[in-house]
C-alpha positions in Angstrom: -158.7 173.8 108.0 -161.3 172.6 110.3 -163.7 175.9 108.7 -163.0 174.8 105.4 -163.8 170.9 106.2 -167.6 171.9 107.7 -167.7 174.0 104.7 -166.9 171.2 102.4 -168.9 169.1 103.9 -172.1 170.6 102.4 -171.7 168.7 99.5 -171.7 165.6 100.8 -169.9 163.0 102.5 -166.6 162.4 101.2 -167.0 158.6 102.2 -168.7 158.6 98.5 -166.3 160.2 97.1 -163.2 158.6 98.5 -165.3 155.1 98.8 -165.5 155.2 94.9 -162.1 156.1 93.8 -161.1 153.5 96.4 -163.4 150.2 95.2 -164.2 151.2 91.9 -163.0 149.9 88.4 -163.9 153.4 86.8 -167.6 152.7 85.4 -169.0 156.1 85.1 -171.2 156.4 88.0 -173.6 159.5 87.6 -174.2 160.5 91.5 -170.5 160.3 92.0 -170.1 162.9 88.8 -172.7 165.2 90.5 -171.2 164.7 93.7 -167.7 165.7 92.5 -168.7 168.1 90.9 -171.1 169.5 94.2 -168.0 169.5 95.6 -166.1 171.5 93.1 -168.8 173.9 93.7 -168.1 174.4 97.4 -164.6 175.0 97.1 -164.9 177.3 94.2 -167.0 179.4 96.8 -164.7 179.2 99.3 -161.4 179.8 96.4 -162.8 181.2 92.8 -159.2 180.8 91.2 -158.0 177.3 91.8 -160.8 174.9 93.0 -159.5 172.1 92.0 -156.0 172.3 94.3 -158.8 172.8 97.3 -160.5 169.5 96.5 -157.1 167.7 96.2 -155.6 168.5 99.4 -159.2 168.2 100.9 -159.4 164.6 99.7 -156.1 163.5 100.8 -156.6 164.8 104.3 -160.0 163.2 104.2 -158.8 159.8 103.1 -156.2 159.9 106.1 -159.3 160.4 108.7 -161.3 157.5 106.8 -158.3 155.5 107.1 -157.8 156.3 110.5 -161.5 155.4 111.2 -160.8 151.7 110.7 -164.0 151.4 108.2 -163.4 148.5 106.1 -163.8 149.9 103.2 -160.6 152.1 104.0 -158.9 149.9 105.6 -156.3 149.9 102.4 -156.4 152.8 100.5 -153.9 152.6 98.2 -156.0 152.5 94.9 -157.5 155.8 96.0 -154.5 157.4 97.4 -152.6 156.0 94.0 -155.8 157.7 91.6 -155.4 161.3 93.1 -151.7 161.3 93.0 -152.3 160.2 89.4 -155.0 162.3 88.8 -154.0 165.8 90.2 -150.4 165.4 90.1 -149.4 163.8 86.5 -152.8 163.5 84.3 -154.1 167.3 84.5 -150.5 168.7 84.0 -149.8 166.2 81.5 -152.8 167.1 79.8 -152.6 170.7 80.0 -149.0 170.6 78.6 -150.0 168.0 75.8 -152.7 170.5 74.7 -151.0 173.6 75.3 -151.4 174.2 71.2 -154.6 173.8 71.2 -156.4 174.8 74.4 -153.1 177.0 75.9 -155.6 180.1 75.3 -158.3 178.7 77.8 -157.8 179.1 82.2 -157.3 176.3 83.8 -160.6 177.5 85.8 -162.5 176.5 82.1 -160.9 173.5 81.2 -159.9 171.8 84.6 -163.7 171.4 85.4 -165.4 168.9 87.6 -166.7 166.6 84.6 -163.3 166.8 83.0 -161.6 165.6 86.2 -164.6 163.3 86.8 -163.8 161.5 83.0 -159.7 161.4 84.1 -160.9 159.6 87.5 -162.7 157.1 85.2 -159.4 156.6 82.7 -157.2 156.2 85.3 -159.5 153.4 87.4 -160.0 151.7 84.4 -156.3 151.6 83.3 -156.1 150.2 86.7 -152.5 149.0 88.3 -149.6 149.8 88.7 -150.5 153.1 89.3 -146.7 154.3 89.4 
């Protein structure tokens, strides 16, 4: 993992990322959009098929070294740990299955793009808690 953590770290420094989803209230925020999506990028060199299964587990593991770090803006993490277990784990299933009528015909690779998850990130923030 430690190859595909300097790898990933070309696009950037997931303390932007994870800072974000972690302190925001889900205002669009451009350079975070090009950023995740930067980062979809790298991990869709690294695996073509599923990118976006990369990036998850990527995240998490980087939120735990964050956390670990004792910065104070990860010093509680739950909103951002809470908003990719949202995200990856119920909305983009959910969504997929909701629309399977629709847009069953398309890969996930087409419609589980960067933007796309980018737009979820900014539902789920501004639902805001509970997260459960």
């Amino acid at each position: 993992m430690d190859e595909f953590r300097a790898w990933m770290s070309q696009a950037g420094p997931t303390s932007r990322l994870l800072g974000w989803l972690n302190l925001s209230d889900g205002r669009p925020d451009p350079r975070w959009q090009r950023q995740l999506d930067d980062t979809f990028a790298q991990a869709a060199q690294w695996d073509q098929h599923r990118p976006w299964e990369r990036v998850r587990a990527w995240l998490i593991e980087e939120l735990q070294k964050l956390e670990r770090s004792g910065g104070a803006a990860f010093r509680d993490t739950s909103q951002a740990r809470a908003v990719l277990h949202v995200i990856f784990d119920h909305m983009l299933p959910a969504y997929r299955k909701h629309h399977e009528d629709w847009l069953g015909h398309l890969p996930d690779e087409e419609l589980l793009t960067p933007f796309f998850v980018a737009r979820v990130a900014e539902a789920v923030l501004r639902q805001g808690s509970p997260w459960e």
